[in-house]
C-alpha positions in Angstrom: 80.4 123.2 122.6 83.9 122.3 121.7 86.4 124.7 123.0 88.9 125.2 120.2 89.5 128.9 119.5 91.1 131.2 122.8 87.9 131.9 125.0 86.2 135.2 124.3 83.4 136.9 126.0 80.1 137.8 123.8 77.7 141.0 124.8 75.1 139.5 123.7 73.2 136.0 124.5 74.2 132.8 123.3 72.0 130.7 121.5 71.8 128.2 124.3 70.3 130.5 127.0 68.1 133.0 124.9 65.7 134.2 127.3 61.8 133.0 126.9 61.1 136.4 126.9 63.2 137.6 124.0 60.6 137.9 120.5 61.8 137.6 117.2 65.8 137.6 117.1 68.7 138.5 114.6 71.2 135.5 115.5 75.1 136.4 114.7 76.1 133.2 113.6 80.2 132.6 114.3 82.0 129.5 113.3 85.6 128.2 113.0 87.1 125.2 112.9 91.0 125.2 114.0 93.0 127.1 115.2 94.8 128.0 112.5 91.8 129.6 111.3 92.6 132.6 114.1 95.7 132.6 112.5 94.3 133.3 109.1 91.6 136.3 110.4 88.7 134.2 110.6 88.8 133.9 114.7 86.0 134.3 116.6 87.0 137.2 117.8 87.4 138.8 114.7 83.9 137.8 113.6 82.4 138.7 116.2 83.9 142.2 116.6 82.6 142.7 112.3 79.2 141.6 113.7 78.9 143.6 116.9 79.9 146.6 114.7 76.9 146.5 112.6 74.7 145.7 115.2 75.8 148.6 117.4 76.0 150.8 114.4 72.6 149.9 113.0 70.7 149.5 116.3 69.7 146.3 115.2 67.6 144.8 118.1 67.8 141.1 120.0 71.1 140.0 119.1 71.7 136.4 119.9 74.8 134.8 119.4 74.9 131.2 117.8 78.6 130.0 117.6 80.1 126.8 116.6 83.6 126.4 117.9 85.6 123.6 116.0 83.0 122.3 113.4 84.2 122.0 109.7 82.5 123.6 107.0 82.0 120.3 105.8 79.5 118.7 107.9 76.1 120.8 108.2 75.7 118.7 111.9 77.3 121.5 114.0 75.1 121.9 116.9 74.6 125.8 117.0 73.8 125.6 113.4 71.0 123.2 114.0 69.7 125.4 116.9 69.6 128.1 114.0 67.5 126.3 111.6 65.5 125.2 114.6 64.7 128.8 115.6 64.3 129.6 112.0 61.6 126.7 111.7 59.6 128.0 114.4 59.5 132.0 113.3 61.9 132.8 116.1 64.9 134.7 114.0 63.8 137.7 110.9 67.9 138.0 110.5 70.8 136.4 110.3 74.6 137.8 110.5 77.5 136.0 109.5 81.0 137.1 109.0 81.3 135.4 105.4 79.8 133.2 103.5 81.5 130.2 103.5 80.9 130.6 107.9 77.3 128.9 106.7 79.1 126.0 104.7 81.9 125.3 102.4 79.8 124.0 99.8 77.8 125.4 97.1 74.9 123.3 97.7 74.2 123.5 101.3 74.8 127.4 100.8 72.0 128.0 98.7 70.3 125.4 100.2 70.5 127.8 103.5 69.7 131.1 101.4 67.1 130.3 99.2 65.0 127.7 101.2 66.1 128.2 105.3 65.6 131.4 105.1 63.1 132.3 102.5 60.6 129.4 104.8 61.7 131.5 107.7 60.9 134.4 106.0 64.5 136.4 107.6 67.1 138.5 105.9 70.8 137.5 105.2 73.7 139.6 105.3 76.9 138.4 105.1 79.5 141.4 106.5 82.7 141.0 104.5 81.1 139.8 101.6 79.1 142.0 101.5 75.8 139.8 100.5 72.7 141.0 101.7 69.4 139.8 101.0 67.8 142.9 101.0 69.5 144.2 97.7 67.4 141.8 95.9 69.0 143.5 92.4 72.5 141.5 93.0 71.6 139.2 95.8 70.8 136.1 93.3 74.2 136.7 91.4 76.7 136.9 94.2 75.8 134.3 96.3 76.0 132.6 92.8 79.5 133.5 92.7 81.0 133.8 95.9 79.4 129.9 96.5 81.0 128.5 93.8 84.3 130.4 95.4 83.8 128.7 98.2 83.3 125.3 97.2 87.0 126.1 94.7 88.6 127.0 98.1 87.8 123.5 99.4 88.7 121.9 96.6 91.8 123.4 96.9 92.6 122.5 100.7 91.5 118.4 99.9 93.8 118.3 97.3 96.3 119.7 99.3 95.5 117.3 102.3 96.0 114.2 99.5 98.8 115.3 97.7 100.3 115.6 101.9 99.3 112.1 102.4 100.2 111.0 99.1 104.3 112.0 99.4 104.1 110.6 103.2 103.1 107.0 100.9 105.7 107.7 98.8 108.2 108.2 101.4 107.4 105.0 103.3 105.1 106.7 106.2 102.2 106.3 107.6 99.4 108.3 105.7 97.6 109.2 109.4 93.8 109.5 110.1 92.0 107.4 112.0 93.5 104.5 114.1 96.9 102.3 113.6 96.3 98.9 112.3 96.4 96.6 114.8 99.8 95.6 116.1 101.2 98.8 115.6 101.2 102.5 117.7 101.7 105.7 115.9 104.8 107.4 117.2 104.5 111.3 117.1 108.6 111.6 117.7 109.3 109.2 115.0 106.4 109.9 112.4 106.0 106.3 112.3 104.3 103.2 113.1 106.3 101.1 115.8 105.1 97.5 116.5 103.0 97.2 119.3 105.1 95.0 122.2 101.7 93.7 123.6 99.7 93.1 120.4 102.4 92.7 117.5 102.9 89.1 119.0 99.3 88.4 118.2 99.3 89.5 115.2 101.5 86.7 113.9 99.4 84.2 116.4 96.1 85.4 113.9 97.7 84.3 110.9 99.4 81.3 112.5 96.6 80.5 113.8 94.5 80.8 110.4 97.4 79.2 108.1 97.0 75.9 109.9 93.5 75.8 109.1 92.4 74.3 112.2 90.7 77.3 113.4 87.6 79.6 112.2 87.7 83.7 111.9 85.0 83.5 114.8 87.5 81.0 117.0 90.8 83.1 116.5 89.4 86.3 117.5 88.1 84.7 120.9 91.6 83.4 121.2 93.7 86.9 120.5 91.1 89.2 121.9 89.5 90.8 118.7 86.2 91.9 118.6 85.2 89.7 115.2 85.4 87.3 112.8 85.7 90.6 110.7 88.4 91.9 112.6 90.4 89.1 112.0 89.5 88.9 108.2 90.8 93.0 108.1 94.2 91.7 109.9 94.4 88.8 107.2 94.2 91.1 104.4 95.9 94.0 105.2 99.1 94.5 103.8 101.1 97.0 106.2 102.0 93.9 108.2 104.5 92.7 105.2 106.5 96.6 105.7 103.7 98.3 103.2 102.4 101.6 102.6 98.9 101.1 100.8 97.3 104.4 99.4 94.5 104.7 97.2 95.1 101.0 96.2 98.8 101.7 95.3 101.5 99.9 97.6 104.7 101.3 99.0 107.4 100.2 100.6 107.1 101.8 104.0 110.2 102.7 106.8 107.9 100.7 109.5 108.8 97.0 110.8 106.8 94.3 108.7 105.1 91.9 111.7 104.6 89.2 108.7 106.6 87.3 106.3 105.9 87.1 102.5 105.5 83.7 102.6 103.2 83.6 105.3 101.0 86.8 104.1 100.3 84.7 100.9 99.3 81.5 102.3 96.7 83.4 104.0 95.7 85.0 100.8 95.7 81.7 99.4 93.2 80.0 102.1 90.6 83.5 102.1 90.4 83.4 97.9 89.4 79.0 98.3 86.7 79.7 101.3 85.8 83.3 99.8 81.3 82.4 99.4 80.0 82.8 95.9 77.0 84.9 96.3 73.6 82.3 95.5 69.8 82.8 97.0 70.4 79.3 98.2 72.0 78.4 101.7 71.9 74.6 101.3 74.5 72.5 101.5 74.6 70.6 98.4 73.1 74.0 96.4 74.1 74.1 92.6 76.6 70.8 93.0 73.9 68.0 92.7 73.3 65.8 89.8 70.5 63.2 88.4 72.7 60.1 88.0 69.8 58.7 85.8 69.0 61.3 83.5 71.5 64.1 84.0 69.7 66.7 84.9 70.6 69.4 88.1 68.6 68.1 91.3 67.2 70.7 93.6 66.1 71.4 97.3 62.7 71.3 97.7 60.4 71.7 101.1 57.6 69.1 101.0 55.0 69.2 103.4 53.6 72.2 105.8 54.2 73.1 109.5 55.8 70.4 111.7 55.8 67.7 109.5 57.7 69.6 107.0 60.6 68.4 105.7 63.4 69.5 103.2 64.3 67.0 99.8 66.3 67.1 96.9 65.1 65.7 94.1 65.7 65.8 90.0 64.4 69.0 88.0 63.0 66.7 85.3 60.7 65.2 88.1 59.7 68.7 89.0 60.8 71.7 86.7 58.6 74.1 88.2 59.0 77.2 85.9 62.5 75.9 84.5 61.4 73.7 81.9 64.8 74.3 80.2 66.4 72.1 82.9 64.4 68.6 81.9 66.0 65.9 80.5 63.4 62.9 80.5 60.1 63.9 82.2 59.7 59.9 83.0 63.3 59.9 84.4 62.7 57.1 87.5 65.4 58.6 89.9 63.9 58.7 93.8 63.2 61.5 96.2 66.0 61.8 98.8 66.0 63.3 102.6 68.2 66.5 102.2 69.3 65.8 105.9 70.7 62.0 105.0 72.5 63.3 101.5 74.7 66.0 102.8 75.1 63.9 106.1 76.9 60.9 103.8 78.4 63.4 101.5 79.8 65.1 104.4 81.1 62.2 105.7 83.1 60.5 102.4 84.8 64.2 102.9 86.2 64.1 105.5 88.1 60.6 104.8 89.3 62.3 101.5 92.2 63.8 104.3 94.7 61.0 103.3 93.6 59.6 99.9 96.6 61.3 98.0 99.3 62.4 100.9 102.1 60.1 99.6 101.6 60.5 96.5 102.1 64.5 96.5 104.9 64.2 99.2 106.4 62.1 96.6 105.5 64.4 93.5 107.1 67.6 96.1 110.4 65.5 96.6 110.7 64.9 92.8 110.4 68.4 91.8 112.5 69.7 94.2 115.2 67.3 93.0 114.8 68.8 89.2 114.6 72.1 90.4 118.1 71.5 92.4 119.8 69.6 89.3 118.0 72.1 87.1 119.7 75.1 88.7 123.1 72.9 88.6 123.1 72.9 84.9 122.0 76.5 84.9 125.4 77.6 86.6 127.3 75.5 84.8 126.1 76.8 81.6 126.4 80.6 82.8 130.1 79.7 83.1 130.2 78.1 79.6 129.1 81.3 77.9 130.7 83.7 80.3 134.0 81.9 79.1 132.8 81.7 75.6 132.2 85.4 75.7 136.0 85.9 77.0 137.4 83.7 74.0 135.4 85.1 71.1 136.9 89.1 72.5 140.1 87.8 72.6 140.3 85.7 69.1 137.6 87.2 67.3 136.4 83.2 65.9 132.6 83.2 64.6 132.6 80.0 65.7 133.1 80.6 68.9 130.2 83.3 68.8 127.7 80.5 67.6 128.6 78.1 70.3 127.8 81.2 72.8 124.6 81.2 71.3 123.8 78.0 71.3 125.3 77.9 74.8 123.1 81.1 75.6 119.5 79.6 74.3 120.1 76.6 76.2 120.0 78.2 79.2 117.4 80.4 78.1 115.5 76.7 78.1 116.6 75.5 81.7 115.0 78.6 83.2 112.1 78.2 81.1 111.8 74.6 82.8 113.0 76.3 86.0 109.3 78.7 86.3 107.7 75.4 85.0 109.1 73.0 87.5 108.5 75.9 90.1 104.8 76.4 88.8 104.0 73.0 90.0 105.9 73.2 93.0 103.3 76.0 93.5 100.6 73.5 92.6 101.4 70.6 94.7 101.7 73.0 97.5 98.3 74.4 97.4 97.5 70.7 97.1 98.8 70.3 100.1 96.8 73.2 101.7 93.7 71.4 100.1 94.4 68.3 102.2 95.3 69.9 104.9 91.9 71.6 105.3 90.2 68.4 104.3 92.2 66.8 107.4 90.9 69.6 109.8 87.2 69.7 108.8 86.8 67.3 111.3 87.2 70.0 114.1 86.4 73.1 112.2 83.1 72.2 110.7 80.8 72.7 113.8 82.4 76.5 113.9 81.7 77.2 110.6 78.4 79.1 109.4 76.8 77.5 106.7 77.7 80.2 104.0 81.3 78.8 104.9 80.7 75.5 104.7 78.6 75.9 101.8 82.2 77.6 100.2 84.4 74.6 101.5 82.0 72.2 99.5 82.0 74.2 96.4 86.0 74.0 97.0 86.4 70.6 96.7 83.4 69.4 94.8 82.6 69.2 91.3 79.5 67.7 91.4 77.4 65.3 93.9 75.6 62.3 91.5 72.6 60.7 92.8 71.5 57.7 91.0 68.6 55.7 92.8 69.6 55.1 96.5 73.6 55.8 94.9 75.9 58.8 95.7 78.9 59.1 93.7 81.4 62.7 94.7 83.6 63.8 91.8 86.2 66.2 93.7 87.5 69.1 91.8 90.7 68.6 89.9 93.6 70.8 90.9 94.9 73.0 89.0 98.3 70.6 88.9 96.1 67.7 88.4 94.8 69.4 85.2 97.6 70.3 84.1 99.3 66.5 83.8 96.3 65.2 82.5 97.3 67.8 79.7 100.6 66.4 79.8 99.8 63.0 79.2 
């Protein structure tokens, strides 16, 4: 029994020593669950002193006392309360006392969930003292435990939205919203009412997404390296968003008062590398699964188990060989492609991959050189433009000339157009660097891939593959264009 109300003494037993002796009961059940609630007249010793009154004045026989001291309303699994629908269940208890209602729950449904099945089963009287509700007044019974339920249920409503609209303003002021633990890399400081970077752990916060950014490591690898209990832990500290100085509440960001561990920069380069490994969702674990290709007819291939116990083996082979209930995917039913060994066509499709690492390095180091040249000269021209119209501005206040008015403008949509090309150029920039995060991970497969489960590796192919075309002993990978690459092909 939690000890949260000041001790009292009972006359009567509790419900965890009622003597074998003792027949049918009447159990006096008490419950709070601060203690503020003492504060408000709902102590334990002020119920208990309401009960003992009636008993004392009634002569009501076997009193046992069944109290649950710092349980909510909320949660029916207060152990006292159980031991009462336990005693109930076997014919133990013919009444039961409570101070109020809303002592038995806070909701209307467990309430007359408790009154009209607990306790008709058990075939016992209710009485509720300061309500007033007493089962044996069958005339108003039914209506006011109608009514006072529903009051009770209002009242709770009305302390939750209290307790969010409290943590909502401490989001809104840049705190902590509390409950539960601090994020990791952080301690919750009662004195300052605010998260204050761990000394020990903030460092390995940054080593996580270091460590993840370089994409030379799995989830599963990093949190063996920093300690964390999962691959899931680390996935949590990748995505959560208090380590950039936020406040996240009910999806809504804040800017919070607390010391970001992680750069912008850095937070979104993670963001970047979860969104190209995140797993579409398939029944199929293989490899190859949804990316293979009939080089002869053009039909999908499929996986496909041939044989039965050892000798069993896995193939791919064209749907237009064998459609099985898709008929919709045949192309040419006497389409001569051949039956491949699963094992052999990722094995060689894995391996063209990972010699993809350098195929296009120079060529984006020199596309990433170029832009940020025009971006530099781009912003050149912007400046000197701004102080073009600035002084254009001056003349045409002073003189009054039209002309001079239509040379700002002209003036004024030109630069309008060099910051147009400036978000273009920078676009790109955006481009070639998520190239070079591609490439990167292509580079690193090398050492990552035995790590990787083969959901993830399933999601790396899927990344970098368009389609796998097998055409009679002949594999052909068409890598997926970047969304740079696209766009200059639109270009040209």
């Amino acid at each position: 029994m939690k000890e949260k109300s000041k001790n009292i003494s009972f006359d009567f037993p509790l419900y965890d020593e009622i003597p074998d002796t003792l027949g049918s009961i009447t159990a006096l059940y008490l419950r709070v669950s601060t203690d503020s609630q003492a504060q408000e007249g709902y102590g334990l010793d002020v119920q208990y002193d309401a009960l003992k009154k009636y008993v004392l004045a009634y002569d009501i026989p076997n009193a046992v006392v069944f109290v649950d001291d710092g349980y909510t309303g909320m949660n029916e699994n207060r152990p006292a309360f159980q031991k009462l629908l336990d005693c109930m269940r076997r014919g133990r208890v013919k009444f039961v006392m409570t101070y109020a209602l809303d002592r038995i729950a806070r909701l209307q449904m467990p309430i007359l969930r408790f009154l009209k099945e607990d306790c008709k089963l058990a075939n016992c009287d209710f009485l509720a003292v300061k309500d007033n509700i007493d089962s044996r007044n069958k005339q108003t019974f039914n209506i006011l435990i109608s009514i006072l339920s529903m009051f009770a249920e209002l009242d709770h409503d009305a302390i939750v939205s209290k307790l969010f609209q409290g943590r909502k303003q401490r989001a809104l002021d840049g705190y902590w919203k509390g409950g539960g633990n601090p994020p990791f890399g952080y301690y919750y400081s009662k004195e300052l009412n605010d998260l204050i970077p761990d000394p020990d752990k903030a460092p390995l916060v940054k080593q996580v997404f270091l460590m993840y950014n370089s994409l030379q490591y799995t989830p599963r690898q990093i949190a063996e390296a920093v300690g964390l209990s999962s691959d899931t832990a680390v996935l949590g500290v990748l995505r959560n968003r208090t380590y950039l100085g936020e406040i996240t509440f009910r999806g809504e960001q804040y800017a919070g008062k607390h010391h970001p561990l992680i750069d912008e920069e850095t937070f979104a380069r993670a963001q970047e590398i979860l969104k190209s490994r995140s797993v579409v969702r398939t029944h199929s674990q293989y490899l190859l699964s949804s990316l293979l290709y009939c080089g002869n007819c053009g039909a999908r291939m499929r996986y496909m188990l041939y044989g039965k116990g050892e000798r069993q083996t896995l193939k791919i082979l064209c749907y237009s060989r064998f459609a099985s209930t898709k008929k919709s995917l045949v192309k040419d039913h006497a389409c001569p492609n051949f039956i491949y060994d699963a094992e052999e066509v990722e094995r060689a499709v894995t391996a063209q991959i990972m010699q993809f690492s350098v195929e296009y390095r120079d060529e984006i180091k020199h596309r990433r050189v170029k832009q940020e040249d025009v971006i530099d000269g781009l912003n050149a021209r912007g400046e000197q433009l701004k102080i073009e119209y600035d002084r254009l501005l001056n003349a045409y206040r002073k003189l009054g000339n039209e002309e001079i008015l239509e040379r700002a403008a002209e003036v004024d949509a030109e630069r309008k157009k060099i910051a147009r090309d400036i978000a273009e150029e920078r676009e790109k920039q955006s481009m070639t660097k998520k190239i070079m995060a591609q490439e990167e991970m292509i580079k690193t497969l090398s050492g990552t891939w035995k790590e990787m489960s083969a959901r993830e590796r399933q999601a790396i192919m899927r990344d970098l593959i368009e389609k796998v075309i097998l055409t009679e002993g002949e594999l052909k990978i068409v890598l997926n264009k970047t969304e740079y690459e696209k766009k200059l092909s639109n270009e040209d």
